[in-house]
PASEBA-1860 file (N, C-alpha, C; in nm, 3 decimals):
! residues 110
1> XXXXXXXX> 6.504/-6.970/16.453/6.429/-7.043/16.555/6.428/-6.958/16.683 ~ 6.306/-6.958/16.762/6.290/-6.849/16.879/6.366/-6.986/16.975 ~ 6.409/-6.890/17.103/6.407/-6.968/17.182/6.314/-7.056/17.242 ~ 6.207/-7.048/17.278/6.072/-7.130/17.278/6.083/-7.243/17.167 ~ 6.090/-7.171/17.047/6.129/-7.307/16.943/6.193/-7.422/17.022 ~ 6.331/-7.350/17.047/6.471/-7.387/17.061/6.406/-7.507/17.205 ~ 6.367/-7.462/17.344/6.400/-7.498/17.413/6.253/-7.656/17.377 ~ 6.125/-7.601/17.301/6.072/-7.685/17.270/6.097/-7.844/17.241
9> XXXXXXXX> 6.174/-7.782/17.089/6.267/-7.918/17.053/6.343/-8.047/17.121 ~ 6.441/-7.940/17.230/6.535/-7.975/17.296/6.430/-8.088/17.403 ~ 6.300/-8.018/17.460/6.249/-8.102/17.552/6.161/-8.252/17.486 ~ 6.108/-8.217/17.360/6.049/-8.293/17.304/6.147/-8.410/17.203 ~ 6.220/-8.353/17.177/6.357/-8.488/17.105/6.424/-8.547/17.192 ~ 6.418/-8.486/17.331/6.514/-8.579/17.412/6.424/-8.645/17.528 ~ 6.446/-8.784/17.537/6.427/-8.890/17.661/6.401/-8.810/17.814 ~ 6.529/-8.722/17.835/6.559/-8.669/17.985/6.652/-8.583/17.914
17> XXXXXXXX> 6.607/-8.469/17.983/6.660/-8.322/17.993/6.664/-8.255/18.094 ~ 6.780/-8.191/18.119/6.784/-8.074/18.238/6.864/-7.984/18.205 ~ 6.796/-7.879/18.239/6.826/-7.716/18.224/6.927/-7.735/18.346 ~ 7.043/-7.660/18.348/7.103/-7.662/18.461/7.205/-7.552/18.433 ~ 7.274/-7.550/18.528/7.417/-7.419/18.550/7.480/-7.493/18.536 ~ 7.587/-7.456/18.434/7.714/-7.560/18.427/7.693/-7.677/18.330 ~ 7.725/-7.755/18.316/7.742/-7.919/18.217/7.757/-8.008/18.342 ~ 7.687/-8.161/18.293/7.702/-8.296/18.387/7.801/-8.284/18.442
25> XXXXXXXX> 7.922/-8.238/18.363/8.023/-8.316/18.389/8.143/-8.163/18.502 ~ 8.095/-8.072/18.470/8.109/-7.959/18.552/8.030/-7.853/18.610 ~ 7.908/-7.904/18.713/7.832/-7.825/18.744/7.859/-7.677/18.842 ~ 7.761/-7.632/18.806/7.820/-7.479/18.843/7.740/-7.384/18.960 ~ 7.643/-7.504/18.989/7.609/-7.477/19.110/7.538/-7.600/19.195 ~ 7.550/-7.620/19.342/7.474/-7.709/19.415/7.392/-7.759/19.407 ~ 7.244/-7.682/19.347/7.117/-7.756/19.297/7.162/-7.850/19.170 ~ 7.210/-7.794/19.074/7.257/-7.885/18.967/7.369/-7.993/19.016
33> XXXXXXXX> 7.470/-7.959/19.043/7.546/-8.085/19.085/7.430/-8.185/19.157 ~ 7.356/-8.158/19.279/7.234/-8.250/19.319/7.179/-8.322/19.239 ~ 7.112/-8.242/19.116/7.066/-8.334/19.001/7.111/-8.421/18.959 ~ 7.273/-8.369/18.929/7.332/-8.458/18.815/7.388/-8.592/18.904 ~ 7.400/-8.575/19.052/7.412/-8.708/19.127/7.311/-8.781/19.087 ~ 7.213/-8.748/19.135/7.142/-8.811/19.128/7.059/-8.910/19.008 ~ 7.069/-8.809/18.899/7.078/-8.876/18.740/7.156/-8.996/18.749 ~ 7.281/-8.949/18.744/7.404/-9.020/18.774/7.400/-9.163/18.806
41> XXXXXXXX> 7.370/-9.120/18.949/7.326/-9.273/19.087/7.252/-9.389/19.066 ~ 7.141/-9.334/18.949/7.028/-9.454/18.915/7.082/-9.429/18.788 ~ 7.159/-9.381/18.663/7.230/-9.427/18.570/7.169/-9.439/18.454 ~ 7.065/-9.279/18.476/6.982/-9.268/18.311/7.075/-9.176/18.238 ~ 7.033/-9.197/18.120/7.111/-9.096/18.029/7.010/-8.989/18.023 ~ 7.110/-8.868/18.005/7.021/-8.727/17.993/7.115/-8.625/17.918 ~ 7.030/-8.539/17.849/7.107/-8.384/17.780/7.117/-8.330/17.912 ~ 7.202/-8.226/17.866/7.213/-8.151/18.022/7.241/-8.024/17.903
49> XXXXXXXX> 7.160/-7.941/17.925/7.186/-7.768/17.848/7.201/-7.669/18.001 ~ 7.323/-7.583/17.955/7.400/-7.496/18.063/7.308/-7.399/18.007 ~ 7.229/-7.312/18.100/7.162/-7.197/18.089/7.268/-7.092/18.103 ~ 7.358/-7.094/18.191/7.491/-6.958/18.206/7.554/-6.952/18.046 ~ 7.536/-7.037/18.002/7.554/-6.985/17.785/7.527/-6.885/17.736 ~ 7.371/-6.846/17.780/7.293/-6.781/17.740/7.188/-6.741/17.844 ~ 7.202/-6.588/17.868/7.090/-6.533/17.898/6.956/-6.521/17.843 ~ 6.923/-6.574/17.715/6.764/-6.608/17.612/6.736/-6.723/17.689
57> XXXXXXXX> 6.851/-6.825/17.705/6.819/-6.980/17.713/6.788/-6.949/17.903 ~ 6.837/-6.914/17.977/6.803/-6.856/18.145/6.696/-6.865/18.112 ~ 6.658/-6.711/18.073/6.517/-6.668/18.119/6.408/-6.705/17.980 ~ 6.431/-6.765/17.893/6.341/-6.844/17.844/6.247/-7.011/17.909 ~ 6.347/-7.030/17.958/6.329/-7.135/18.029/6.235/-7.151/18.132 ~ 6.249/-7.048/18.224/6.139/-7.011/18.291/6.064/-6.984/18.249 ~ 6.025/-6.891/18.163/5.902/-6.873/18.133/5.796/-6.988/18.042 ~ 5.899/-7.067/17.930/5.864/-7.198/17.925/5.752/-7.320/18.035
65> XXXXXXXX> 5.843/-7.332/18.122/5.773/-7.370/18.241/5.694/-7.311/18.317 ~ 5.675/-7.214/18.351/5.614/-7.132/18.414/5.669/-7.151/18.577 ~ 5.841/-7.157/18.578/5.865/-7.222/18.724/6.011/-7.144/18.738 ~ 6.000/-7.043/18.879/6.116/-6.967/18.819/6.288/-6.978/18.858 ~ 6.322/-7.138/18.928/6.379/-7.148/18.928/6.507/-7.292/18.861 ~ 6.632/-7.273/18.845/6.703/-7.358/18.771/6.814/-7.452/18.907 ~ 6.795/-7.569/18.854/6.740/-7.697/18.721/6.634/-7.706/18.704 ~ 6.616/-7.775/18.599/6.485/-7.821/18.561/6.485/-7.905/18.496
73> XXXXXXXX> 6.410/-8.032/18.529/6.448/-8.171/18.449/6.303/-8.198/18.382 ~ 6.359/-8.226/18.246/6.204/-8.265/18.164/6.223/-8.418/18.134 ~ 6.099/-8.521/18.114/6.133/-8.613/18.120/5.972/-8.691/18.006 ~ 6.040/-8.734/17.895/5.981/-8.754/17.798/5.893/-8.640/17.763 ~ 5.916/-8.491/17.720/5.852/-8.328/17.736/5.782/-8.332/17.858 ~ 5.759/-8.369/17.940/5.705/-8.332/18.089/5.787/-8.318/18.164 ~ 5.745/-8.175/18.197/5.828/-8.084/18.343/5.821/-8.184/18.447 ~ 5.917/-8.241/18.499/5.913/-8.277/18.653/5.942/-8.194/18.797
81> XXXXXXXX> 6.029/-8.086/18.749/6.045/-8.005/18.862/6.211/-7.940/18.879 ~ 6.229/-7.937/19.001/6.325/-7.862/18.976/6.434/-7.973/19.112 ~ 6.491/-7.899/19.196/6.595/-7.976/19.282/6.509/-8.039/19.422 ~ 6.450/-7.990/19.436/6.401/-8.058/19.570/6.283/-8.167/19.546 ~ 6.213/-8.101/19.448/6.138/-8.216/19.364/6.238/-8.354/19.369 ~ 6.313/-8.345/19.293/6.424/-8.462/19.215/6.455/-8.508/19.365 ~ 6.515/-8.464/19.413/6.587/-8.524/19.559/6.487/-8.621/19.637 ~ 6.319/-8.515/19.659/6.249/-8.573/19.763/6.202/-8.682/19.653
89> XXXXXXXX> 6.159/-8.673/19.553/6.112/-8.807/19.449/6.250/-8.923/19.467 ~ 6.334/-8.882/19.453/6.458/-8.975/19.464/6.452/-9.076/19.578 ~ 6.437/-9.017/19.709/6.437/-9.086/19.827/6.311/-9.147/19.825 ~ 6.207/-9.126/19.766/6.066/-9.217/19.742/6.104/-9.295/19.707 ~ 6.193/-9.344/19.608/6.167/-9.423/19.463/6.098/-9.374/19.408 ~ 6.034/-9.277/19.360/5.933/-9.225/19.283/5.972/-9.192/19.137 ~ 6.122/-9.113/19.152/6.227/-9.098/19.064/6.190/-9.187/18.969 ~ 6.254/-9.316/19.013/6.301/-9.422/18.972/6.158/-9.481/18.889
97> XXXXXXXX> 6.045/-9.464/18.960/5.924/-9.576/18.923/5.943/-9.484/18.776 ~ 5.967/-9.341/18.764/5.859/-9.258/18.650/5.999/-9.287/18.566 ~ 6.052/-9.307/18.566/6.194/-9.364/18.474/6.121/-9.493/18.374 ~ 6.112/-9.562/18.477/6.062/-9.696/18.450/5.887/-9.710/18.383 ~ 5.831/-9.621/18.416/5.706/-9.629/18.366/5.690/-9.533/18.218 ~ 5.814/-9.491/18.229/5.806/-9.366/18.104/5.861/-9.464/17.998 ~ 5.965/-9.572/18.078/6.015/-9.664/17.949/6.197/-9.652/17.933 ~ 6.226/-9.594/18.072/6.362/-9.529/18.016/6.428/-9.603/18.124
105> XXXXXX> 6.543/-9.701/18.073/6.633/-9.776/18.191/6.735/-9.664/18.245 ~ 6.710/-9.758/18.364/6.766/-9.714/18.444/6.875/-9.842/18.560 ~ 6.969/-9.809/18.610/7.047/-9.853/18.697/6.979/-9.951/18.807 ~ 6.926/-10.075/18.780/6.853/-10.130/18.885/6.886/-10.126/19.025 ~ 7.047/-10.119/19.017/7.123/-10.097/19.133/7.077/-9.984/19.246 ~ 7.042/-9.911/19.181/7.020/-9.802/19.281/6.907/-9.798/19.290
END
């Protein structure tokens, strides 16, 4: 399987995905920890794939998207963006509506 395969799959079998540095649960850099709050905060479930694994899975990824920087959160196979995206959608509610309109619960609380 190419990586393209690889990262295909990964976006299209899963609900919510993000490319990130590090794992949820130990991020490995600021933009990602941001994400994963924020995932977190409104309380969707998501894969989280560490690009620092693999240099194929890095720079495949980008070119995948055509966006050249990491995180990157896909959300039912659609690119949403990367950290400032997520943050400024977050403080909209915007986040939250495309959670909800995609079909995917989320934390009403937040």
């Amino acid at each position: 399987m190419s990586i393209e395969q690889f990262i295909d799959n990964e976006v299209k079998s899963n609900d919510v995905v993000l490319f990130m540095k590090g794992t949820p649960q130990f991020p490995q850099c600021g933009f990602s920890g941001q994400v994963v709050q924020i995932l977190d905060h409104i309380g969707v479930g998501y894969k989280g794939l560490n690009v620092l694994e693999s240099a194929e899975l890095r720079n495949g990824i980008k070119v995948y998207s055509n966006w050249p920087t990491i995180p990157q959160l896909y959300v039912k196979g659609e690119f949403v963006g990367g950290c400032d995206i997520i943050r400024e959608m977050f403080q909209a509610g915007e986040l939250q509506q495309l959670f909800a309109d995609k079909g995917i619960p989320v934390d009403v609380a937040a």
